[in-house]
TIMI-786136 format. One line per 2 residues: number of its first residue (from 1); their letters; for each residue z, y, x of C-alpha. Coordinates in Angstrom, 2 decimals, padded with zeros to 5 digits, m for minus. Layout:
NUM) A) Z,Y,X ~ ...
# end
This chain:
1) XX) 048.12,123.11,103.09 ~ 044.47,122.40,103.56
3) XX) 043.38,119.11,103.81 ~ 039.89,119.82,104.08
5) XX) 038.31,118.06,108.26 ~ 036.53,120.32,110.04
7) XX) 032.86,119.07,108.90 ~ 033.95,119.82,105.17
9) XX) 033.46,123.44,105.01 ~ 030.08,123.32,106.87
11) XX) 026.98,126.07,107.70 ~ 024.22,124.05,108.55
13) XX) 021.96,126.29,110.64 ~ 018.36,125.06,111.01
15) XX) 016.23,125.61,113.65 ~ 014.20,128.77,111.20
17) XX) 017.49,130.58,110.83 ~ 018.90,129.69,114.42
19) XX) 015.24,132.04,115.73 ~ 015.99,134.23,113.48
21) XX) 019.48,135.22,114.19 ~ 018.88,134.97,118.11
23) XX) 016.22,137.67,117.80 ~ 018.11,140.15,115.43
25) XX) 020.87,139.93,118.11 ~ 018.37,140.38,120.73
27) XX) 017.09,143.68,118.80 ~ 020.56,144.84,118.62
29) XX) 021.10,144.12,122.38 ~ 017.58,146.30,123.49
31) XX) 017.99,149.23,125.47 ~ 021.80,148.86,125.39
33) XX) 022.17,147.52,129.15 ~ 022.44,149.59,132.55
35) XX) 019.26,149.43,134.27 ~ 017.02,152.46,134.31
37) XX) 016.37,154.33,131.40 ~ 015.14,151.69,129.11
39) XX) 018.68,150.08,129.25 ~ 017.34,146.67,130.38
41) XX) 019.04,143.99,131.69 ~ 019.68,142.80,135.70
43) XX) 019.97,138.94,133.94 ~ 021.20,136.52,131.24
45) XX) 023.73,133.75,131.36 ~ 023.77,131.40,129.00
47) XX) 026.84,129.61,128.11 ~ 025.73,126.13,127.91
49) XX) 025.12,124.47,126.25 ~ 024.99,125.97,122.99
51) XX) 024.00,129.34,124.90 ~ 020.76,128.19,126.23
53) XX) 018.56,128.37,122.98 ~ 020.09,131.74,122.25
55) XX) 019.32,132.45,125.68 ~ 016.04,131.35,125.52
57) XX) 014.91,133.43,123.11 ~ 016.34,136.44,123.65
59) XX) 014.87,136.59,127.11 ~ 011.91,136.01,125.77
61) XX) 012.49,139.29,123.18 ~ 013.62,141.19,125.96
63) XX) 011.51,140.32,128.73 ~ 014.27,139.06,131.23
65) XX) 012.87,136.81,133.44 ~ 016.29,135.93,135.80
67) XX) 018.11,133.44,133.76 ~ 021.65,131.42,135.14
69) XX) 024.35,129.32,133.62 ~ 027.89,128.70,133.67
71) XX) 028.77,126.06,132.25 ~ 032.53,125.44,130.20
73) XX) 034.03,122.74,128.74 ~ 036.66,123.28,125.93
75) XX) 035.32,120.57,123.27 ~ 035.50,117.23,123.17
77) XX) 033.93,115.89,120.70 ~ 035.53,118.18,117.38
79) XX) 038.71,118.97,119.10 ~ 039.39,122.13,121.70
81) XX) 041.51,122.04,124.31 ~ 041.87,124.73,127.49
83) XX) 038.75,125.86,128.70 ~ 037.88,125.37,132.27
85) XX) 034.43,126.28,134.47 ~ 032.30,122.99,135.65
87) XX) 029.55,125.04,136.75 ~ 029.16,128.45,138.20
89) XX) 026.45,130.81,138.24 ~ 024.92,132.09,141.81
91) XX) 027.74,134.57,143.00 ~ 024.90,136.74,144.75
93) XX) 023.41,137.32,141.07 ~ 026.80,138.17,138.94
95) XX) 029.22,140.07,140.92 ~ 030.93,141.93,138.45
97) XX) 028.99,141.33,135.84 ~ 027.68,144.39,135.55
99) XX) 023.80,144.22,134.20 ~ 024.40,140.80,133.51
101) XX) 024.13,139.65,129.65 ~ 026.26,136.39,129.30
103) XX) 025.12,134.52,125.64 ~ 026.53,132.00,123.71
105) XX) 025.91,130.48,120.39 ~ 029.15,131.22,118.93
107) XX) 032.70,132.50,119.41 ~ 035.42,130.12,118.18
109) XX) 038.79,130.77,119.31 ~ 037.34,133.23,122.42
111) XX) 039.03,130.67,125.01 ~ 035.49,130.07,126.39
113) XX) 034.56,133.68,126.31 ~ 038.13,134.76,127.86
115) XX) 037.59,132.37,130.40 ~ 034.10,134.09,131.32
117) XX) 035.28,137.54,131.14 ~ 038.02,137.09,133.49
119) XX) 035.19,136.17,135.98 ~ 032.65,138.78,135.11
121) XX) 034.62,141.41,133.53 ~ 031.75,143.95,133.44
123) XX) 028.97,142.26,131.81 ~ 028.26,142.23,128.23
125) XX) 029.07,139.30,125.47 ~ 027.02,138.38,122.69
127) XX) 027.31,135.39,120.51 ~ 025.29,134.89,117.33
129) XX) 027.83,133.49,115.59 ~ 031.44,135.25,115.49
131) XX) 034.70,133.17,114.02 ~ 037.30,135.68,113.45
133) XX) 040.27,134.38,116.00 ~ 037.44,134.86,118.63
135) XX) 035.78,138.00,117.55 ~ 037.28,140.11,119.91
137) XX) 036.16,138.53,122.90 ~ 032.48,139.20,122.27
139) XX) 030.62,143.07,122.62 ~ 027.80,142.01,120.07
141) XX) 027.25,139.46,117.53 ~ 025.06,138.76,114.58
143) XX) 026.99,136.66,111.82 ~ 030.73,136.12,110.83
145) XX) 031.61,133.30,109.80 ~ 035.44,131.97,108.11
147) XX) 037.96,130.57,110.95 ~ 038.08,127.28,109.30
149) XX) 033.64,127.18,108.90 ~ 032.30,124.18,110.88
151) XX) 029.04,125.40,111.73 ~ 026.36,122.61,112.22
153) XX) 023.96,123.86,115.00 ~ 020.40,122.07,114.93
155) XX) 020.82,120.26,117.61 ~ 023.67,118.27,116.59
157) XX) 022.00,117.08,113.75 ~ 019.04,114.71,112.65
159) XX) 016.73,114.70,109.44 ~ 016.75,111.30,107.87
161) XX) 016.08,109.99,104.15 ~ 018.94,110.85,101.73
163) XX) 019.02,109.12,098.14 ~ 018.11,111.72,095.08
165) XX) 020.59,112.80,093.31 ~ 019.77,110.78,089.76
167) XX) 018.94,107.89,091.96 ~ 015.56,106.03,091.95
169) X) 013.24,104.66,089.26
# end
């Protein structure tokens, strides 16, 4: 039995590494869409919100200027429960999916990414981070990480003063 919370086993990802990953999976995601011969891509979808820095920069790398959302809600706080859509992006834009590169920050269990593929079955999944259960949902990632990893994205956290170790003179 493991009586370890969720925050115990933690990868803290800083804003450096959090670039960095983004645009390795954004070099592993160049030339592999549909359009034309340079295998570009029609647009990007960001799952938000973790998606959107992701999203951000791997436009950026890639030069894709059409950029949508879709927004899902599975968390609450720490705790998952069934994934359901809140907000759509532009039907004109997705059809499909095809073209279309939907990114998240990470795959947990896949509900969220399940959820999105059963809309957009065509387009192509990439996460930087990849939990195991979830794995399968997602075409491209950068970064395994265990099933029972809480991984601490920058945004969810804030640099304050912390005691040293040996304490103070």
């Amino acid at each position: 039995m493991n009586d370890r919370l969720p925050h115990e086993k933690g990868f803290h990802v800083s804003w450096d590494q959090l670039h960095r990953d983004a645009r390795a999976l954004a070099w592993r995601l160049d030339g592999k869409g549909p359009e034309s011969e340079a295998g570009g891509w029609r647009a990007i979808v960001a799952i938000t919100r973790g998606g959107m820095a992701p999203a951000m920069i791997i436009a950026r790398e890639l030069n894709v200027r059409v950029i949508d959302t879709v927004s899902v809600k599975s968390y609450s706080d720490q705790s998952q429960g069934d994934a359901h859509v809140i907000k759509a992006p532009q039907p004109e834009l997705m059809g499909d999916g095809t073209g279309i590169l939907v990114i998240d920050d990470l795959v947990d269990s896949g509900k969220t990414l399940e959820l999105v593929r059963r809309l957009y079955p065509k387009a192509h999944f990439a996460t930087v981070y990849a939990k195991p259960k979830g794995r399968a949902m997602v075409d491209s990632y950068i970064t395994e990480v265990s099933q029972d990893t809480w991984i601490f994205f920058p945004w969810d956290m804030a640099l304050q003063y912390v005691q040293p170790y040996r304490g103070v003179d």
